[in-house]
C-alpha positions in Angstrom: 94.8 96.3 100.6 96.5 100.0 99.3 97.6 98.2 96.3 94.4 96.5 95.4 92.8 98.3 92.2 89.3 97.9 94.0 90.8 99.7 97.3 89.6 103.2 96.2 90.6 105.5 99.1 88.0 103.1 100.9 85.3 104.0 99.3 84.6 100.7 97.7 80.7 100.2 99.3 78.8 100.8 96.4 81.2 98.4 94.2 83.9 95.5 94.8 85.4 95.4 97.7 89.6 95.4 97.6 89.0 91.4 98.0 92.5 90.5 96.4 94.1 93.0 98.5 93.2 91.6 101.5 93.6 88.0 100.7 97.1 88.7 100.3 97.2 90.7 103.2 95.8 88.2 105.8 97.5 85.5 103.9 100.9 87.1 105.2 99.3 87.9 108.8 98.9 84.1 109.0 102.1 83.6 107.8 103.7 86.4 110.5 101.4 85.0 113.7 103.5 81.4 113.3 107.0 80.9 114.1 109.8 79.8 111.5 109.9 76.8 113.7 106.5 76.1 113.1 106.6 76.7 109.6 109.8 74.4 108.8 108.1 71.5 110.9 104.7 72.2 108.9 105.8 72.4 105.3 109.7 72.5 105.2 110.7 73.0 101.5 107.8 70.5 100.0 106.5 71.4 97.1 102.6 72.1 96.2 103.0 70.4 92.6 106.5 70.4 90.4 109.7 71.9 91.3 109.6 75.8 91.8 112.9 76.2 90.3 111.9 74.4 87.2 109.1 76.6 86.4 107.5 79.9 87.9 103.9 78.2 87.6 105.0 75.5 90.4 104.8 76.8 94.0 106.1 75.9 97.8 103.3 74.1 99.4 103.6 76.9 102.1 102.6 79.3 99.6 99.8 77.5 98.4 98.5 76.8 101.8 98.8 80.6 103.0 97.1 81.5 99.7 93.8 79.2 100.5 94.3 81.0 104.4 93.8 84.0 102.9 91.2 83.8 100.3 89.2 82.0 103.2 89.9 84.8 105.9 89.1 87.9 103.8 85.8 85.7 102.3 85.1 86.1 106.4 86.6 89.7 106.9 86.0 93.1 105.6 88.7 95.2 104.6 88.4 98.5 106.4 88.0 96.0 109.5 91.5 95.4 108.6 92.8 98.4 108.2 91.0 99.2 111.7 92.2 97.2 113.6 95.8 97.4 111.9 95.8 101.1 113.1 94.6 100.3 116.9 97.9 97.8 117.0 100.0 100.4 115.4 98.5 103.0 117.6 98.8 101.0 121.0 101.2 99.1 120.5 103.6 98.1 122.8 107.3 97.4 121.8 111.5 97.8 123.4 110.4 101.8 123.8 107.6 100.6 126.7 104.4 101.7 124.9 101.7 103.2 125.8 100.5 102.2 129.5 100.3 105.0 131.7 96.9 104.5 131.8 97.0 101.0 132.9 96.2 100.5 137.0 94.5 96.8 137.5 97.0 94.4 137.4 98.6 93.1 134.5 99.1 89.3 133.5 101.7 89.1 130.7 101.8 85.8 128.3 104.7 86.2 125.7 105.8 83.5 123.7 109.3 82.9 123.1 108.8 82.1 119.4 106.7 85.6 118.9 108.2 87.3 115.5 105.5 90.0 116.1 104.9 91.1 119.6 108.8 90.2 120.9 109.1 88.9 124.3 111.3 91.4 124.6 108.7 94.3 124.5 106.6 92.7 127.1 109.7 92.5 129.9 109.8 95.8 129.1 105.9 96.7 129.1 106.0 94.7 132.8 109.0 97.0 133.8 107.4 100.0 133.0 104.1 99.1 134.3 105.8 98.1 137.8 108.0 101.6 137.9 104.3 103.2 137.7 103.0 101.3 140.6 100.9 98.6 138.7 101.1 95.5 139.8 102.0 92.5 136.9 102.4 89.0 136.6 104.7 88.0 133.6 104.8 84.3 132.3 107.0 83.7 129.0 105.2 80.7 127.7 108.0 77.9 125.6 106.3 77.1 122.5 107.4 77.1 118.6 104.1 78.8 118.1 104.9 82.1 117.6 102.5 84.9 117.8 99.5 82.3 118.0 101.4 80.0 120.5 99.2 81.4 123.1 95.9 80.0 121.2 97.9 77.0 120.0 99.6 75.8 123.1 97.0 77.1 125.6 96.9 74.2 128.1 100.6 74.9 128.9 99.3 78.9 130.4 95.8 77.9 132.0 97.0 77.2 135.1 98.9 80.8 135.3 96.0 82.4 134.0 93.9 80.6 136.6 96.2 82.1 139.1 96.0 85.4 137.8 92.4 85.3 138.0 
């Protein structure tokens, strides 16, 4: 969105919005919330149209596909919405250093997914560890799925009955 000519310290009500900016931007998110797994079993090295190699105009169907993803989603989003909630992640986010929990007392039911490329499942063994040294209770349930980030949207049915539990 930084990059985008229309960006303009976000300031950009009166004119344009940094539209290209953020369709590249949530193009990549969708690209960062799957899994290589899923990617490879979704596109492998298919091409959209003509061999890539053979001339800079021919793409990866990936490419084109994450391209239409993101046009679509920033059509749908705003960009300081982005930037937003991009700061609130950064801000509370919790990674292999713990995080930021201390204020946390109800209990805690913790869904990573082993394919995650964003939110490890390592940082959430060691959210639940620090939120059990501080005497909050927590549930943790590593959920097997090529998903990656969005495996717990994707592949749902296989957590239910643990959140059930939990609830």
């Amino acid at each position: 969105v930084f990059s985008d000519s229309n960006w303009n310290g976000g300031d950009y009500y009166e004119g344009e919005g940094p539209q290209v900016g953020l369709s590249r931007a949530m193009g990549q998110l969708s690209l960062l919330n799957q899994s290589p797994q899923w990617s490879d079993a979704t596109f492998g090295r298919r091409w959209a149209a003509g061999d890539p190699v053979q001339d800079w105009k021919n793409s990866y169907l990936v490419n084109v596909v994450l391209d239409k993803v993101g046009n679509d989603r920033a059509r749908e989003s705003d960009a300081n919405h982005f930037l937003y909630w991009s700061r609130v992640v950064q801000t509370y986010a919790v990674d292999e250093e713990g995080g930021r929990t201390s204020a946390l007392r109800a209990p805690v039911l913790l869904i990573p997914c082993r394919s995650d490329q964003l939110m490890l499942p390592v940082y959430s063994y060691r959210c639940a560890e620090e939120l059990r040294a501080q005497g909050t209770p927590v549930d943790l349930f590593e959920l097997d799925s090529d998903g990656g980030h969005l495996g717990c949207v994707t592949d749902v049915a296989k957590v239910a009955p643990t959140i059930q539990a939990f609830i």
